[in-house]
VOVO-716399 format. One record per residue (C-alpha): y, x, z; residue number from 1. Coordinates in Angstrom, 3 decimals, m for minus. Example, Ala and Ser with C-alpha at 12.3 -4.5 7.8 and 13.67 -1.06 7.14 Angstrom:
residues 2
+----------+----------+----------+-----+
:        v :        u :        w : pos :
+----------+----------+----------+-----+
:   m4.500 :   12.300 :    7.800 :   1 :
:   m1.060 :   13.670 :    7.140 :   2 :
+----------+----------+----------+-----+
***
This chain:
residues 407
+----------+----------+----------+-----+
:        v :        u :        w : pos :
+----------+----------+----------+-----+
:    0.000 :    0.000 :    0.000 :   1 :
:    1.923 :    3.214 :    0.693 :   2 :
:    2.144 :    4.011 :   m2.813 :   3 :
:    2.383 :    0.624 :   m3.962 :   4 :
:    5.867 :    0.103 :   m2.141 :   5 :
:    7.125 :    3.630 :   m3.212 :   6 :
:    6.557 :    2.566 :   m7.156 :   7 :
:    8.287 :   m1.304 :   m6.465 :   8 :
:   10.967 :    0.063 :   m4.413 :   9 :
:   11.415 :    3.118 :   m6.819 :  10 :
:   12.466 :   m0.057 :   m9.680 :  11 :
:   14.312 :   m1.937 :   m7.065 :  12 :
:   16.408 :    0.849 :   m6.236 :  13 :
:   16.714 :    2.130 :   m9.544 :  14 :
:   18.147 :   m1.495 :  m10.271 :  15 :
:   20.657 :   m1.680 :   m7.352 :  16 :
:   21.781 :    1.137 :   m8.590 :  17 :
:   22.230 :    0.574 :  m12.231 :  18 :
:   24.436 :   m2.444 :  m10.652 :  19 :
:   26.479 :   m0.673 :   m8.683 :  20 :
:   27.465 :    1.575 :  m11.922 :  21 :
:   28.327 :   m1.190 :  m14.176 :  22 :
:   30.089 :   m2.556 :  m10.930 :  23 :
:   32.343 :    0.431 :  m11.197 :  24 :
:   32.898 :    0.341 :  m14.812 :  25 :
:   33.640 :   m2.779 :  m14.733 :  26 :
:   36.515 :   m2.899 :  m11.866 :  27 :
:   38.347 :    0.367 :  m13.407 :  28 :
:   38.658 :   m1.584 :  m16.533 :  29 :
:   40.305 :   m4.557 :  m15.085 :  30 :
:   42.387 :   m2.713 :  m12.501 :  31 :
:   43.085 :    0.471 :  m14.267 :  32 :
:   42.433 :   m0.038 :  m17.542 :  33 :
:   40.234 :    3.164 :  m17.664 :  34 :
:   36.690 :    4.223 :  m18.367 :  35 :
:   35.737 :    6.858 :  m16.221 :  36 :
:   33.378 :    9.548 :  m17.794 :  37 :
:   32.443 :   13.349 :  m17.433 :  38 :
:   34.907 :   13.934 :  m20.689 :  39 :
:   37.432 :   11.520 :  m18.973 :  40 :
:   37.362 :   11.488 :  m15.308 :  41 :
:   40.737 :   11.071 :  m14.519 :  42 :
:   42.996 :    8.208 :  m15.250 :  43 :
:   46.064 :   10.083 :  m17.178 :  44 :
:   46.955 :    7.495 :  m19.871 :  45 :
:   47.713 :    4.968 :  m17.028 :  46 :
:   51.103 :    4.877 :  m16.328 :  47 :
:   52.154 :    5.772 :  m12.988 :  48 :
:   53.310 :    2.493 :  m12.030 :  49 :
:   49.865 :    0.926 :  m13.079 :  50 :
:   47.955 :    3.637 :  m11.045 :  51 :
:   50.122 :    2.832 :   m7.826 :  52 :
:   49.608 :   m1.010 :   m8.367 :  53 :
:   46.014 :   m1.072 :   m8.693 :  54 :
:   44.835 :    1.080 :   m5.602 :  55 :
:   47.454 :   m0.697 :   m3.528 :  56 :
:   45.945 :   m4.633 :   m4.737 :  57 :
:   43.077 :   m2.757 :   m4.221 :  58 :
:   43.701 :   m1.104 :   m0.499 :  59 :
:   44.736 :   m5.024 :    0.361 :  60 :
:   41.749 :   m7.107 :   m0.979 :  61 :
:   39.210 :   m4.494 :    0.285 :  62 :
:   40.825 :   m4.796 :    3.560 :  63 :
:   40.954 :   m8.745 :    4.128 :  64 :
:   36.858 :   m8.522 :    3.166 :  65 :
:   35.618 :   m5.626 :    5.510 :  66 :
:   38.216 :   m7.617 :    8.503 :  67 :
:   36.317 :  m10.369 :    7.640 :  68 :
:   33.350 :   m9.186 :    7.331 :  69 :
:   33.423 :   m7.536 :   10.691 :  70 :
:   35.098 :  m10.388 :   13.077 :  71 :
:   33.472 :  m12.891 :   11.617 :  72 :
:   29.777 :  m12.206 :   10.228 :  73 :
:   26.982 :  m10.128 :   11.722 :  74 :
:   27.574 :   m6.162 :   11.723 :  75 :
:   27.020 :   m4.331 :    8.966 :  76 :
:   24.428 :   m1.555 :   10.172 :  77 :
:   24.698 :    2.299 :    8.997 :  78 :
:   21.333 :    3.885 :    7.614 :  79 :
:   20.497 :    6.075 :   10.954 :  80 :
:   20.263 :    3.071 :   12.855 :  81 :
:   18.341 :    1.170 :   10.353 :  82 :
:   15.812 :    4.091 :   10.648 :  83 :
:   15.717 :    3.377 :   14.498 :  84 :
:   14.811 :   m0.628 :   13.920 :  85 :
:   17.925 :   m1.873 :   13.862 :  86 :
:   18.221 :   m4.479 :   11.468 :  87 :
:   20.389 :   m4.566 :    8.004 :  88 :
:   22.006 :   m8.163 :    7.212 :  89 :
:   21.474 :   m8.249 :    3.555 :  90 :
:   23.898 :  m10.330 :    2.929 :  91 :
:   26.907 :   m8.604 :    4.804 :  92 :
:   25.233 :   m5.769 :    3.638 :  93 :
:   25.449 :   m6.312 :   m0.395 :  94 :
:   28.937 :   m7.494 :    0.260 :  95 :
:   29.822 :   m4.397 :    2.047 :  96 :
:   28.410 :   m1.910 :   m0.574 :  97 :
:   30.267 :   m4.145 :   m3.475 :  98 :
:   33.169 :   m3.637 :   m1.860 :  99 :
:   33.155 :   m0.158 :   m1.515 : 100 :
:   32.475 :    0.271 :   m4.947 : 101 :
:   35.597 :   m2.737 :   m5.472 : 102 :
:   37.706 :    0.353 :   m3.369 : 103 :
:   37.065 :    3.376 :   m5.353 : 104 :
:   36.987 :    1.427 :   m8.656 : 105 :
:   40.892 :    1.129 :   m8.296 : 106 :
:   40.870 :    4.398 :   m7.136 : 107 :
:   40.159 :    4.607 :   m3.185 : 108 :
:   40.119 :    8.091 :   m2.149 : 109 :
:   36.315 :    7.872 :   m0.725 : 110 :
:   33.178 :    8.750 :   m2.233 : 111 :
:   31.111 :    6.169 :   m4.030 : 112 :
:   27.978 :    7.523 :   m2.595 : 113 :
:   27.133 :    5.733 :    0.213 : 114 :
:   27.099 :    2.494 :   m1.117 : 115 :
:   23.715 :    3.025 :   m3.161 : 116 :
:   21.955 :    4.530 :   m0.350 : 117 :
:   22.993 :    1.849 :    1.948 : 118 :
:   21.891 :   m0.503 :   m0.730 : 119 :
:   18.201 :    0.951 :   m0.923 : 120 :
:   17.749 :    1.709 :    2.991 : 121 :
:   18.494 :   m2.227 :    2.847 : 122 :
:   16.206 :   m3.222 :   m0.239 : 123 :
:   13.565 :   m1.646 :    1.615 : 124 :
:   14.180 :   m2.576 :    5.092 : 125 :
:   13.197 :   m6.139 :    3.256 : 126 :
:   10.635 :   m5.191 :    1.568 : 127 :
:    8.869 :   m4.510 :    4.790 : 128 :
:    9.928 :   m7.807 :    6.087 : 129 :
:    7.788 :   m9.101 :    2.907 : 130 :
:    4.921 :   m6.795 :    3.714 : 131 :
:    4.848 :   m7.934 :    7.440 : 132 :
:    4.984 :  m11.885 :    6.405 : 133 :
:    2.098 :  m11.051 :    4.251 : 134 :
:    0.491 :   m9.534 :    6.926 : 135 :
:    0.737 :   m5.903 :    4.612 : 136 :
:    2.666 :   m4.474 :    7.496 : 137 :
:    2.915 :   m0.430 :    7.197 : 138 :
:    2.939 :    1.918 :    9.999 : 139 :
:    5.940 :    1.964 :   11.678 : 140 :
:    6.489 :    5.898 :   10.309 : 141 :
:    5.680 :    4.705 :    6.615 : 142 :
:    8.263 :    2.185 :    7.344 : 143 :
:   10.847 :    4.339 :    8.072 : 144 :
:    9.696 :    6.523 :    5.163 : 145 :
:   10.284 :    3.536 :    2.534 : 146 :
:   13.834 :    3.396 :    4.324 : 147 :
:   14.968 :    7.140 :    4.445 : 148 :
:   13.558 :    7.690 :    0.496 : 149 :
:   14.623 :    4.437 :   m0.615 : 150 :
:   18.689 :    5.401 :    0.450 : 151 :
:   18.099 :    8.686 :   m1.290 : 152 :
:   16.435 :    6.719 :   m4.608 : 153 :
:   19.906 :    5.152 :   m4.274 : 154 :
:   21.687 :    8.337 :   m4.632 : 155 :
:   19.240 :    9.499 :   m7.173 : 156 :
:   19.679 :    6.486 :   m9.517 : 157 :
:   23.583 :    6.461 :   m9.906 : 158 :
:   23.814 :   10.279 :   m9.946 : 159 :
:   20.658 :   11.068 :  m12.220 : 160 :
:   19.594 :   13.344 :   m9.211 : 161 :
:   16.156 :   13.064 :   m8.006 : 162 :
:   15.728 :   15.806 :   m6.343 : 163 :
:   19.227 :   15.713 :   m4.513 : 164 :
:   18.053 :   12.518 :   m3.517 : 165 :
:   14.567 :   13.637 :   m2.179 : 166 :
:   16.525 :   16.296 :   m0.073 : 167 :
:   18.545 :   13.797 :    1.534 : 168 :
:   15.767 :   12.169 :    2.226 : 169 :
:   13.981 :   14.756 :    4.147 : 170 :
:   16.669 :   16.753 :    4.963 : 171 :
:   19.419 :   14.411 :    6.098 : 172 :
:   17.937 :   11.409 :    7.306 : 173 :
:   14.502 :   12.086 :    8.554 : 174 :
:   14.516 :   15.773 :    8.834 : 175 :
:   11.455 :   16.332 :    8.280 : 176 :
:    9.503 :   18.109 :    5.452 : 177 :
:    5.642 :   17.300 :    4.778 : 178 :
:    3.868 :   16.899 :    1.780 : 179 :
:    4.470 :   13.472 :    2.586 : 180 :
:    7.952 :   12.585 :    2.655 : 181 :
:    8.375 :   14.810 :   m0.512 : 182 :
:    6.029 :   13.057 :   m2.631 : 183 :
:    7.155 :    9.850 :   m1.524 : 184 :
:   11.097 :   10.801 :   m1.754 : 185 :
:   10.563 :   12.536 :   m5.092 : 186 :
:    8.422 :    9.676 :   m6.970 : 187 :
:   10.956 :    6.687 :   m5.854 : 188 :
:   13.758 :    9.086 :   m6.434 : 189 :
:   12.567 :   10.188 :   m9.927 : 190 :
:   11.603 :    6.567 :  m10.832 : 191 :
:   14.979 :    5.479 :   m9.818 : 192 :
:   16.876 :    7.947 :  m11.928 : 193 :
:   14.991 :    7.220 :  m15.253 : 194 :
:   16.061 :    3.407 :  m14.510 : 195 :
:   19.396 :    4.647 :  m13.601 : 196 :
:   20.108 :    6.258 :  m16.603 : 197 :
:   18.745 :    3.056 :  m18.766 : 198 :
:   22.517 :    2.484 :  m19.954 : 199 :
:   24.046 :    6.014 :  m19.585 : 200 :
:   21.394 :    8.213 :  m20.495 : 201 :
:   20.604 :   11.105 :  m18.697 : 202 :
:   23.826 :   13.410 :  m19.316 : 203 :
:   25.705 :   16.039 :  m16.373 : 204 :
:   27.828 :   14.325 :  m13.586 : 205 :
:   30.440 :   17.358 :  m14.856 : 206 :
:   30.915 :   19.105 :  m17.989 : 207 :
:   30.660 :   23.369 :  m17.377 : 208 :
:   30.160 :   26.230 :  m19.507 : 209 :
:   27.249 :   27.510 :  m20.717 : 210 :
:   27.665 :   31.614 :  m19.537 : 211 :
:   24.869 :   32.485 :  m17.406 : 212 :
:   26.108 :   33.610 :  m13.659 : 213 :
:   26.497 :   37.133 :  m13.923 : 214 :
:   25.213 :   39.819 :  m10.864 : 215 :
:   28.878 :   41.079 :  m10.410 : 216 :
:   29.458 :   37.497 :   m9.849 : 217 :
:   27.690 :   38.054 :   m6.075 : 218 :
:   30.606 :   39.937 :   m5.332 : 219 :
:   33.126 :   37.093 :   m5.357 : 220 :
:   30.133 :   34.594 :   m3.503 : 221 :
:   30.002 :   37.212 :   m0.603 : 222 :
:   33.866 :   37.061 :   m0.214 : 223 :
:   34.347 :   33.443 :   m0.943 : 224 :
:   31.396 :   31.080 :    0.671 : 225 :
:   32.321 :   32.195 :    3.770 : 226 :
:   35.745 :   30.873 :    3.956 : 227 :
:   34.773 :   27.697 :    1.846 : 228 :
:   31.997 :   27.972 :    4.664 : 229 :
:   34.901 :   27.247 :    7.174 : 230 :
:   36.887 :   25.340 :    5.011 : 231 :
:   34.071 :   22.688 :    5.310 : 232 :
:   33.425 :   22.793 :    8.746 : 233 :
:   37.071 :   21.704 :    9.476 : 234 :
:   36.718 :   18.878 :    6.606 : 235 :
:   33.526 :   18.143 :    8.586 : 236 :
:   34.812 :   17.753 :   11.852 : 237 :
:   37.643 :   15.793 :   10.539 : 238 :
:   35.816 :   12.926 :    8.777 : 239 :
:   33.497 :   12.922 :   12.079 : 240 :
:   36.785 :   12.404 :   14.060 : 241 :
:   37.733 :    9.474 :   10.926 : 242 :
:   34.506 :    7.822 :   11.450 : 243 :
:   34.230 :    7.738 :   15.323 : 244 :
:   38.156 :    6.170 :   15.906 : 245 :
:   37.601 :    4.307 :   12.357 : 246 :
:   39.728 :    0.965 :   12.762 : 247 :
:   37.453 :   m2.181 :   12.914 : 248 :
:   39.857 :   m5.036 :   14.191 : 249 :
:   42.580 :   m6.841 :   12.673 : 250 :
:   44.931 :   m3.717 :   12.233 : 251 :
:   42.483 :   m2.521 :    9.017 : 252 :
:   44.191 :   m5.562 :    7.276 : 253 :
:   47.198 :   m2.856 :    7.226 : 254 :
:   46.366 :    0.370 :    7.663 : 255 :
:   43.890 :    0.153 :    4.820 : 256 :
:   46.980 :   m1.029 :    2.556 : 257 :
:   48.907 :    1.433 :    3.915 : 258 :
:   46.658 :    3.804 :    3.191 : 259 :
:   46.368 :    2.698 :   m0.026 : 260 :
:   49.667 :    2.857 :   m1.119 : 261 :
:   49.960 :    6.401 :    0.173 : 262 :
:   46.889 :    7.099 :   m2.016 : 263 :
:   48.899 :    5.531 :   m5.241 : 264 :
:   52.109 :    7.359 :   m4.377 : 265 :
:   50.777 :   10.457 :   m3.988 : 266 :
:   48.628 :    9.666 :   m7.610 : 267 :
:   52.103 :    9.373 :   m9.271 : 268 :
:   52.504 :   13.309 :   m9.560 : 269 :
:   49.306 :   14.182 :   m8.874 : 270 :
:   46.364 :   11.412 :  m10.720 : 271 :
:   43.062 :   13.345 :  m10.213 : 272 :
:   43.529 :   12.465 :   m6.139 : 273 :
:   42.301 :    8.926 :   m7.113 : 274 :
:   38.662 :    7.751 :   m6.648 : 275 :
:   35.591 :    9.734 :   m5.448 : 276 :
:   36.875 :   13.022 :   m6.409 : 277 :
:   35.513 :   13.399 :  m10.016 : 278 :
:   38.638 :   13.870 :  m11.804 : 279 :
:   39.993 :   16.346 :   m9.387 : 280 :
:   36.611 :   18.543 :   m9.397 : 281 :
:   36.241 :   18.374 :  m13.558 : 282 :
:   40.259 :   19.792 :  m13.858 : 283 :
:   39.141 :   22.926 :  m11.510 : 284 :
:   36.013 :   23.589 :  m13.136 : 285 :
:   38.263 :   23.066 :  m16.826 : 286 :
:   41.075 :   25.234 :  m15.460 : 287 :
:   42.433 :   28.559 :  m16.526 : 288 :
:   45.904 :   28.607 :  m15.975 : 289 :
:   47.026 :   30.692 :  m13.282 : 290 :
:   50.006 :   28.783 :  m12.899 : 291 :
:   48.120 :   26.244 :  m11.788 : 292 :
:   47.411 :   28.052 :   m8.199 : 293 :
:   49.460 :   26.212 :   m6.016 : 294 :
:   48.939 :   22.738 :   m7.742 : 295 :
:   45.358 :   23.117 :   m6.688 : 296 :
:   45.861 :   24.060 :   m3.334 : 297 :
:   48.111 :   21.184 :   m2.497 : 298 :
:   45.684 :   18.819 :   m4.517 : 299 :
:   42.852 :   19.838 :   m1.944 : 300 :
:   44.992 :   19.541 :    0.851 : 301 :
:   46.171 :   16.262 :    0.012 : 302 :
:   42.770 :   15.347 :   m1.226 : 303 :
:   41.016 :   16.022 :    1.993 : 304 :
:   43.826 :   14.251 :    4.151 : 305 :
:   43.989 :   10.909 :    2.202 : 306 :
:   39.800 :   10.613 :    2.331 : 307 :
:   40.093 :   11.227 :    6.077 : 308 :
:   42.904 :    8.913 :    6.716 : 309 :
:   41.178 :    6.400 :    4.237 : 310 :
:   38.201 :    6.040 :    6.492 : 311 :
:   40.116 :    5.796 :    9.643 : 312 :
:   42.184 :    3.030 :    8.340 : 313 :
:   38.731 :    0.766 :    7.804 : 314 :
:   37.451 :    1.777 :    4.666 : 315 :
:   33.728 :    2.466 :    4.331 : 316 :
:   32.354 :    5.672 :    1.820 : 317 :
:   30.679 :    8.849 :    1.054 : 318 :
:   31.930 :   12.172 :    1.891 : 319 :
:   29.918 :   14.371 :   m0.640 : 320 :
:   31.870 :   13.609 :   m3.840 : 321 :
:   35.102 :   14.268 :   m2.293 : 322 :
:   33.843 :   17.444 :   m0.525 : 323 :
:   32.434 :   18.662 :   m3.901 : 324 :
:   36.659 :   18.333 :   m4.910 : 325 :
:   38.168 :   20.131 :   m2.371 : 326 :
:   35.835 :   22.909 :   m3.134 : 327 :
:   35.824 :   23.114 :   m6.253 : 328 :
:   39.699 :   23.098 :   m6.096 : 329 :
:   39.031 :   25.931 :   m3.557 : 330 :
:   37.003 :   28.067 :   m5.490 : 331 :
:   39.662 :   27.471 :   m8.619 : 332 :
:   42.174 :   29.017 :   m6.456 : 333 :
:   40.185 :   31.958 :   m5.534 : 334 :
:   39.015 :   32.333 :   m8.906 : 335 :
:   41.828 :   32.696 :  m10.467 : 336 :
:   43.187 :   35.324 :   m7.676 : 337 :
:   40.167 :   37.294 :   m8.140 : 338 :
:   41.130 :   37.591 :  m11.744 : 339 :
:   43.804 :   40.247 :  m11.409 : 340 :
:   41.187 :   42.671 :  m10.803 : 341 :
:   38.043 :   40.890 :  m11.757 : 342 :
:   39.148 :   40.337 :  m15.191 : 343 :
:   35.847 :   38.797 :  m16.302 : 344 :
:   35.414 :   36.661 :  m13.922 : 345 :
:   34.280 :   32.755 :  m14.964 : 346 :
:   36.520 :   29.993 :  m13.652 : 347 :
:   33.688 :   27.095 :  m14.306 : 348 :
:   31.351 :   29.111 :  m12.211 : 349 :
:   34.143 :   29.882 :   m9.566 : 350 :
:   34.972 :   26.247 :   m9.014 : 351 :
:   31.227 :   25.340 :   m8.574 : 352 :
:   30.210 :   27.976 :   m5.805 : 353 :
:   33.058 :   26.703 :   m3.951 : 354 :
:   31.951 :   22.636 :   m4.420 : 355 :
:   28.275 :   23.829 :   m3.472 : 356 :
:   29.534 :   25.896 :   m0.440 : 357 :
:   31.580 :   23.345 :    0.771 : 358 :
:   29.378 :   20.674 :    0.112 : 359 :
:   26.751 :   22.608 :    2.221 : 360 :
:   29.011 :   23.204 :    4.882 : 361 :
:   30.464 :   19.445 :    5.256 : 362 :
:   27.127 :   18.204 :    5.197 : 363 :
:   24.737 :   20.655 :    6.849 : 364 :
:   22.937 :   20.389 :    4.104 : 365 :
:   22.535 :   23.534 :    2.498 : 366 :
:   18.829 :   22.707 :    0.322 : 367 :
:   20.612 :   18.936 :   m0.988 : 368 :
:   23.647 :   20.624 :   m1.690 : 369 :
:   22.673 :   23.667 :   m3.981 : 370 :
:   20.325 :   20.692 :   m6.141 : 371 :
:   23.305 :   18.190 :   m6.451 : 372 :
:   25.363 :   20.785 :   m8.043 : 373 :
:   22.530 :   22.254 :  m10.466 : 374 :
:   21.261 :   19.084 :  m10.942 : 375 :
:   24.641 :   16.866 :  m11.702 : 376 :
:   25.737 :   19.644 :  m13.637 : 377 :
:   22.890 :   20.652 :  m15.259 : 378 :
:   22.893 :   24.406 :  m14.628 : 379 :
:   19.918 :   27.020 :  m15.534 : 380 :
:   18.178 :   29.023 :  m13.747 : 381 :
:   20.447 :   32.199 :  m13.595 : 382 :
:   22.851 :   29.738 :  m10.857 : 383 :
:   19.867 :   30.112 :   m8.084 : 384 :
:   20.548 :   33.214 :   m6.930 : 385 :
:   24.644 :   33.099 :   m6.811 : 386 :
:   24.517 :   29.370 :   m5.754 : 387 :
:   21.608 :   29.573 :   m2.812 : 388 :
:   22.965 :   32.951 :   m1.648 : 389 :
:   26.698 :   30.944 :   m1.754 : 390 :
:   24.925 :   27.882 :    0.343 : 391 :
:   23.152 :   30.333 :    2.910 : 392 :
:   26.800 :   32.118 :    3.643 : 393 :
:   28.347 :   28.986 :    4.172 : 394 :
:   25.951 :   27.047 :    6.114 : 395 :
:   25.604 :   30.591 :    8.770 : 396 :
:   29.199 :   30.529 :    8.931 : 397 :
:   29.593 :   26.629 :    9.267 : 398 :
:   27.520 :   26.600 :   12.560 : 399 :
:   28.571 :   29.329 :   13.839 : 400 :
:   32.143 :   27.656 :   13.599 : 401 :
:   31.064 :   24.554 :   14.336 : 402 :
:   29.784 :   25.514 :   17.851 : 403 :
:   32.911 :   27.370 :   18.839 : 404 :
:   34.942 :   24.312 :   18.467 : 405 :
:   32.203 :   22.466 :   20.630 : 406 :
:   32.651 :   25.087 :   22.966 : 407 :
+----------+----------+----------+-----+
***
């Protein structure tokens, strides 16, 4: 029955998910007027005005749902606490992940992430309500198993990752590696991203070069991870703070708003600080002007507050697309420094060592973070070695910053 439930909620997942995509489309359109993709990730044909208008309608209507949502109707319930027994409402619960997806659609600064793992840890915390009715019931482990892999089949089947989504399977949520929870992970992951990709086909998340990573290359990841290393940990620490005083009563119905106009203000000058992060992250890896330096470094700062603040004023999302930004911004920035006397240096590869370091480090992650990057971007083999080595500095650094500030 095991494997019968990892193949039906592989499909279900891959479904939600394939939802949840055309949801996205489907809101920039109407609110933006904008199709997002890896050649066009960032809005700059909407006019200013139009940009401002549609995250702030956006901010306001997201608002008024999650306030009602949460004073009126049953609690919404995260993933770790659906892994402890705690039961998901699915209707709150499909109205909740909509709505995040509503948010970044018009260009909420929050990743879109969450919302298709919360979607699957749901679809399968029902599917063993069917099982149980049917007196099918599962072992309470294999239970939780369908749960944790189904939320990562989630990320897997709007990212085309399937082994990202495996990872944050066993890594994040259960922590916990057996042949096992791989093969279960992997299949509903992998079966989830072929469904996934029914409409979009199976191309990269972002666009990169094709130069393999050069050994010279290490040089710059020795220097660099570390400091995206603690770069992250601070980002980390900050959306912990964001998500522990996150507002939950009435006030959300205008701090999000708030918020959101801050969000379409700031995208007047600055466009790519709109959405998950994409558009932001594809302009570092594209960059070459040096010029550019100081642009990036206030579009990561600025980037990193307005997700924080976004999810203490109410609003629900992922972290991992907008910490893949910031770092790539990061690594842009000390790219093109390290070009004065590292002439050769590649700016593509530059921009993802810092997403994958940071991304590591935010997440304390390091294994689900070097796959999402090779995997979304499609990168060969000759990224392993700068990439892991990258993830390995920044992770040792990460804790060992992360306990001094405990301390």
């Amino acid at each position: 029955m095991l494997i019968f439930s990892t193949v039906i909620l592989g499909v279900i997942a891959g479904f939600s998910s394939l939802f949840l995509s055309l949801l996205l489309d489907g809101v920039e359109r109407v609110f933006l007027g904008f199709q997002e993709s890896a050649a066009n990730p960032a809005s700059l044909e909407v006019m200013p005005v139009h940009r401002l208008l549609s995250v702030f309608l956006g901010g306001i209507i997201a608002a008024v749902i999650w306030w009602v949502l949460r004073t009126r109707f049953k609690a919404t319930v995260p993933i770790n606490k659906a892994l402890s027994g705690a039961k998901m409402p699915p209707v709150q619960t499909a109205i909740h992940v909509m709505t995040q997806i509503f948010y970044v659609g018009t260009g909420g600064s929050v990743g879109r992430e969450l919302a298709p793992r919360e979607a699957g840890a749901m679809l399968a915390q029902s599917w063993n309500g069917l099982l149980k009715k049917m007196h099918l019931e599962l072992s309470a482990d294999d239970q939780k198993l369908l749960i944790a892999a189904a939320a990562g089949a989630g990320f897997a089947g709007i990212y085309s990752a399937p082994l990202t989504g495996m990872f944050f399977c066993v890594e994040i949520l259960l922590k916990k590696i057996t042949k096992k929870t791989v093969a279960v992970s992997l299949v509903m992951s992998t079966i989830s991203m072929l469904i996934g990709t029914l409409v979009k086909g199976f191309g990269p998340y972002y666009l990169v070069g094709q130069q393999k990573f050069p050994l010279d290359f290490l040089i710059f990841v020795v220097i660099v991870s570390p400091l995206c290393g603690i770069i992250g940990s601070i980002f980390r620490k900050a959306f912990k703070w964001a998500g522990k005083h996150q507002t939950k009563n009435k006030n959300i119905l205008w701090q999000l708003p708030v918020i959101a106009l801050i969000t379409g203000i700031i995208s007047i000058p600055f466009p790519q600080i709109m959405g998950n992060g994409r558009a932001l992250a594809q302009l570092s890896i594209d960059n070459l002007n040096q010029k550019l330096i100081l642009v990036f470094l206030i579009e990561a700062l600025l980037k990193a507050i307005v997700t924080v603040f976004t999810i203490k004023a109410g609003a629900a999302g992922g972290t991992l697309t907008p910490s893949i930004a910031i770092g790539a911004a990061v690594g842009t920035v000390f790219g093109l420094v390290f070009q004065s006397f590292m002439p050769g240096i590649i700016i593509w590869q530059c921009a993802l060592l810092g997403a994958c370091s940071l991304l590591a480090a935010s997440q304390q992650a390091p294994l689900m973070a070097l796959l999402m990057i090779i995997e979304i971007s499609h990168l060969g083999s000759s990224s392993f070695l700068a990439l892991g080595l990258g993830v390995a500095l920044s992770v040792g650094i990460s804790k060992f910053v992360l306990v001094e500030k405990a301390k």
